[in-house]
C-alpha positions in Angstrom: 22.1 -22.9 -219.6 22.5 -19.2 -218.7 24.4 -17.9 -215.8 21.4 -17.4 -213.3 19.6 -20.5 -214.1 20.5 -22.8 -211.1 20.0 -20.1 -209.0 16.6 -19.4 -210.6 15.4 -22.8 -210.5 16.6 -23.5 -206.9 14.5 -20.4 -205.7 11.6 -21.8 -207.8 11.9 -25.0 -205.9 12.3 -23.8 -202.9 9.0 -21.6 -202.8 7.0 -24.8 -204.8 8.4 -26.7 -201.9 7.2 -24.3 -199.1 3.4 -24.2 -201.2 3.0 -27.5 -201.8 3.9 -28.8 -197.9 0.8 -26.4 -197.2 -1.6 -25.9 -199.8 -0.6 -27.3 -203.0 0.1 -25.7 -206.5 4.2 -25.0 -206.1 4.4 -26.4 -209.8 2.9 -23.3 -210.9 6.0 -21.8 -210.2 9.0 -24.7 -210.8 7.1 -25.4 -214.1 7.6 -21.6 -216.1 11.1 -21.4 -214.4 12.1 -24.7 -216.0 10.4 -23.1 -219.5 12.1 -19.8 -219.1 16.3 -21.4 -218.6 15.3 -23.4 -222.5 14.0 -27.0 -221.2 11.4 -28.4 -223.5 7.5 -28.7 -222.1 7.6 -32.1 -221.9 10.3 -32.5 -220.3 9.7 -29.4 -218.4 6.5 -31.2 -216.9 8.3 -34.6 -216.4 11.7 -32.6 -214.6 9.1 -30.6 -212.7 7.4 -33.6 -211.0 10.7 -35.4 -210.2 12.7 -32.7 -208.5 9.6 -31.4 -206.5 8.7 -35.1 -205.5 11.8 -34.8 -202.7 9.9 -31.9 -201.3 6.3 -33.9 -201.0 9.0 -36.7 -199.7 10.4 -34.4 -197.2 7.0 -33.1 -196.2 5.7 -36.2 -195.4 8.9 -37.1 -193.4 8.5 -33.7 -191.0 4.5 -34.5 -191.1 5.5 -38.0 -189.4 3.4 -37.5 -186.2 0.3 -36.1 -188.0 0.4 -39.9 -190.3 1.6 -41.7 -187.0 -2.5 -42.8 -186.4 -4.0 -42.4 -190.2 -7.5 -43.3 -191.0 -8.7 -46.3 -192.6 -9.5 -44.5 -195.4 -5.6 -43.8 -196.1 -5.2 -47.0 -197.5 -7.5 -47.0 -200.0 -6.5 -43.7 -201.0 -3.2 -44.6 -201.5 -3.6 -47.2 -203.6 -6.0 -45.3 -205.7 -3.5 -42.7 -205.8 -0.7 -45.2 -207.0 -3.1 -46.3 -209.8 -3.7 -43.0 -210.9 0.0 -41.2 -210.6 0.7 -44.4 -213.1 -2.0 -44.3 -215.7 -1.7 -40.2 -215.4 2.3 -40.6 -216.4 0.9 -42.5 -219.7 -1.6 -40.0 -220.3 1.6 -37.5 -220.0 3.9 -39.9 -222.9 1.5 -40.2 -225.2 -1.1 -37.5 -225.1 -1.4 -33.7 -226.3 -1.0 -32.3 -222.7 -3.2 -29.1 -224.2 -6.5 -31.6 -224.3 -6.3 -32.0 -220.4 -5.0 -28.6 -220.0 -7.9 -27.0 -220.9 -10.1 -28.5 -217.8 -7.7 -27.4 -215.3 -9.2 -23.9 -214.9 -12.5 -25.6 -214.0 -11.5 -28.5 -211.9 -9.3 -25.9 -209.9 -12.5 -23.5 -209.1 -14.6 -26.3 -208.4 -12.3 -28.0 -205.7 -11.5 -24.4 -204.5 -15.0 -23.6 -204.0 -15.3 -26.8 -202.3 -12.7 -26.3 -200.0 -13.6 -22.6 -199.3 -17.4 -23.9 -198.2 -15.9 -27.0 -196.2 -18.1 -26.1 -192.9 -21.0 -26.2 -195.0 -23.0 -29.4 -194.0 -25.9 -30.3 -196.0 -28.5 -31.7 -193.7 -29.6 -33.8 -196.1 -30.1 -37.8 -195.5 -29.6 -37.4 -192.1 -32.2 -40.1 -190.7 -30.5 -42.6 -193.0 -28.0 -45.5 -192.0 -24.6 -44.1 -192.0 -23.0 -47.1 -192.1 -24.8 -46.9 -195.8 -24.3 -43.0 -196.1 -20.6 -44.3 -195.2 -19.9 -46.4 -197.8 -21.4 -44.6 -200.7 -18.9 -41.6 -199.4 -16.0 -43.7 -199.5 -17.0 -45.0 -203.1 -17.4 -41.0 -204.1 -14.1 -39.9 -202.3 -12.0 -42.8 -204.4 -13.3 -42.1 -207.7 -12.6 -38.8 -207.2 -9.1 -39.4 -205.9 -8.3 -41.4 -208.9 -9.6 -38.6 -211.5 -7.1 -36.3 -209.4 -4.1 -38.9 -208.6 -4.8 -39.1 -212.5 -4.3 -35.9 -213.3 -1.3 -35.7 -211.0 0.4 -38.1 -213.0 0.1 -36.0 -216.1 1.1 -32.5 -215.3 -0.4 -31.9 -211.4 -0.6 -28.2 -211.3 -2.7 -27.4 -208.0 -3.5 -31.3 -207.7 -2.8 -30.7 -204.3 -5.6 -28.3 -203.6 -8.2 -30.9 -205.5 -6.9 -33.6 -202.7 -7.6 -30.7 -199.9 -11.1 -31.0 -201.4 -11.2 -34.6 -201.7 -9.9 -35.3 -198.1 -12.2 -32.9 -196.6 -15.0 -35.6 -197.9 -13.5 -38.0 -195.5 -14.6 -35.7 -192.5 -11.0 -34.9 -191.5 -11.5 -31.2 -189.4 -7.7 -30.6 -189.0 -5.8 -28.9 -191.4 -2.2 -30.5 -190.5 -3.8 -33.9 -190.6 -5.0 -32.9 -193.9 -1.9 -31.5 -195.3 -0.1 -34.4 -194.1 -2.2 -37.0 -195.9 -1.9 -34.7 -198.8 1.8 -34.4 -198.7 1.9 -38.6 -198.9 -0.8 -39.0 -201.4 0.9 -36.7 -203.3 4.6 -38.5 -202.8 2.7 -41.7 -203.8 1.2 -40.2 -206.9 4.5 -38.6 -208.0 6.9 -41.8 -207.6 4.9 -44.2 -209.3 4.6 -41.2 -212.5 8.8 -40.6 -211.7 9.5 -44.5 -212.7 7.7 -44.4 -215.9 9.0 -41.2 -216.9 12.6 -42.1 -216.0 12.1 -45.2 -218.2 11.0 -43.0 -221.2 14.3 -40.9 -220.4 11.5 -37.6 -220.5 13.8 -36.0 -217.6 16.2 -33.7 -217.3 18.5 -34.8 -214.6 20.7 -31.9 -213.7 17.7 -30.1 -213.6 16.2 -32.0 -211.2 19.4 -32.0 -208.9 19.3 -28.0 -208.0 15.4 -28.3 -208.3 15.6 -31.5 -205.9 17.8 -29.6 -203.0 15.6 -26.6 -203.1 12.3 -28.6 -203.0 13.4 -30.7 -200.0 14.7 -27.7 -198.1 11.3 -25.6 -198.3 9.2 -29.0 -198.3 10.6 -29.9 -194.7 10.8 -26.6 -192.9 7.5 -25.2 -194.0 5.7 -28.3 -192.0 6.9 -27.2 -189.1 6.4 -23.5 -189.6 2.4 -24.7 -190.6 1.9 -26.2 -187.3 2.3 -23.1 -185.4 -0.1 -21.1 -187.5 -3.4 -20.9 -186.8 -5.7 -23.6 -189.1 -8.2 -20.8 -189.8 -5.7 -18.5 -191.3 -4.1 -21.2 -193.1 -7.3 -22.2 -194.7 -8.0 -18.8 -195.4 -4.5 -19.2 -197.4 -5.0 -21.9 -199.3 -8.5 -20.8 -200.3 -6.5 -17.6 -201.5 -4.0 -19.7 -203.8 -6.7 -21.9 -205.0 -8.7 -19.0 -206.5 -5.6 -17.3 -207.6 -4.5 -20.1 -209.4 -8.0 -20.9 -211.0 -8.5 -17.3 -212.3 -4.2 -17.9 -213.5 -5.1 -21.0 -215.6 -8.8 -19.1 -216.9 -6.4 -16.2 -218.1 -4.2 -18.6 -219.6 
């Protein structure tokens, strides 16, 4: 390892850990920072989830008060999302991550545009039962959570702006409510995918320990720091990553 490699991968993990508590995406940086000090990209990939899983960890943690009443739908969602992270760590072992890598530019402009038109209500159905309209919406919102809890579990670049677009199915109107589900879905997803990567001995461990510190630090203060802004402007934000990621990966 070079000289200025922890130092490069702790200031990778602290600014993945500040993106992720908000808007999702921080791998995008820990990832190429692991490539660039010589790790391998499978490993790179499995390192990257585990050391930025203490800032999603942490996140959740300072978003305590936001979870402290969650939605029924939470539950179902986490499950779904524990499902997922698993079969997505298989996906990771055992196949060609440049088959799946080739959709990410897609699913990353079609959640962003998603999220971007969030206060756009179709009036469509509206004389219909919702207690019907309700159920086929939670069906919709946890088939969709598993292709992305999926997808976290094999490499999870800007997974967390898909959830954003997922969870603004649900109804949910606040932002910090939604990061803070986010932030736990996104724990969940990452744990269960951390075991079976662990077991396959796919990470890098001493990466993971300078990655780890500097992911829990920006993970935990950045939730606090999101509270005070204003929800429009942090929309605005993480409208603003989401397209700057999707035109990254289209480049790419």
């Amino acid at each position: 390892m070079h000289d200025f490699s922890p130092f490069l991968l702790f200031l990778a993990a602290l600014g993945a850990g500040i993106i992720n508590s908000v808007a999702g995406g921080g791998g995008l940086i820990a990832f190429p920072a692991l490539l660039i000090v010589g790790v391998p990209p499978i490993y790179a990939n499995a390192t990257n989830k585990t050391a930025l899983w203490f800032g999603t960890f942490a996140s959740t943690i300072a978003y305590r008060q936001e979870l402290s009443n969650p939605r029924s739908e939470l539950f179902l969602l986490t499950i779904t999302s524990v499902v997922g992270g698993i079969f997505g760590s298989y996906l990771l072992l055992y196949t060609p991550p440049q088959i799946f890598a080739r959709l990410i530019p897609f699913l990353m402009l079609g959640a962003t545009g998603i999220f971007a038109l969030r206060k756009l209500r179709l009036k469509i159905g509206v004389k219909r039962s919702f207690k019907t309209n309700s159920r086929l919406r939670i069906l919709i919102v946890v088939l969709l959570q598993l292709i992305v809890a999926s997808y976290g579990g094999f490499f999870g670049g800007g997974a967390g702006i898909l959830m954003l677009a997922v969870l603004n199915m649900t109804g949910i109107q606040n932002i910090h409510i939604m990061s803070a589900y986010k932030c736990w879905l996104a724990t969940c997803i990452n744990g269960v995918a951390i075991i079976n990567l662990a077991l396959s001995d796919a990470i890098v461990w001493d990466r993971v320990i300078i990655m780890g510190v500097g992911a829990l630090i920006g993970g935990y203060g950045s939730a606090y720091i999101a509270r005070k802004l204003n929800p429009i402007l942090i929309g605005y934000a993480i409208a603003g990553v989401g397209f700057s990621l999707s035109i990254y990966f289209f480049i790419k």
